[in-house]
C-alpha positions, 0 to 999 in steps of 0.5 A: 888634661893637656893630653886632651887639650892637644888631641883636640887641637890636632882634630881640630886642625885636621878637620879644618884642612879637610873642609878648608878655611872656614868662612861665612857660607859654611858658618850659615850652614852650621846655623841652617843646619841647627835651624833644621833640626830645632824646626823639625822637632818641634814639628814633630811634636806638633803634628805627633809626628816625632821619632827617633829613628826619623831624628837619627837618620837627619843628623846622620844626613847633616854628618854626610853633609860634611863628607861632601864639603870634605870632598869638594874642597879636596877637589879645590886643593887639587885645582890650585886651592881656589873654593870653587867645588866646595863654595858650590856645595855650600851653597847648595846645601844653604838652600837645601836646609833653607827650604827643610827650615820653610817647609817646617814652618809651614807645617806649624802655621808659621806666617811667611812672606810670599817672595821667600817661600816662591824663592825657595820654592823656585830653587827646590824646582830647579834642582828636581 
């Protein structure tokens, strides 16, 4: 048990020096993320929609999700170790599941507020 107790704590650590300091944006991307994913199966069993294989190739998107953090926050290590790279793709990929977690919603008849779908709309457009 205290094996594994330390090849957890070493994996942990690598991890956290691959992606960097963990803070608050990548905290809301784990909880978009996770939000995503409920939505979309949910949604999928809603509209008869729901596959495995569509499910697989999602979570496989969210894995390389990371891979991007990792590469960005090696770029900020080699300019002096300011979150500039990887804070910019945070909060790219923020906006990315927060319109996934929308157009989810819409597609269950779930009300939204106008500014927030026009907002997300508007950041979907730009990035076109």
């Amino acid at each position: 048990m205290e094996k594994l107790a330390w090849i957890w704590t070493l994996t942990l650590t690598g991890l956290t020096w691959l992606i960097g300091d963990w803070n608050v944006s990548l905290s809301i991307l784990v909880v978009f993320m996770i939000l995503d994913f409920i939505t979309g199966i949910i949604k999928g069993f809603m509209t008869n929609t729901v596959s495995s294989n569509t499910g697989f190739k999602g979570v496989m998107k969210k894995c390389m999700y990371f891979v991007a953090l990792i590469v960005a926050n090696m770029l900020d290590l080699l300019i002096g170790g300011v979150p500039v790279f990887r804070t910019m793709v945070a909060y790219y990929l923020i906006a990315i599941e927060g319109i996934s977690v929308l157009e989810n919603l819409e597609a269950m008849n779930v009300p939204l507020p106008q500014a927030i779908k026009e907002k997300f709309t508007s950041i979907k457009d730009e990035n076109k």
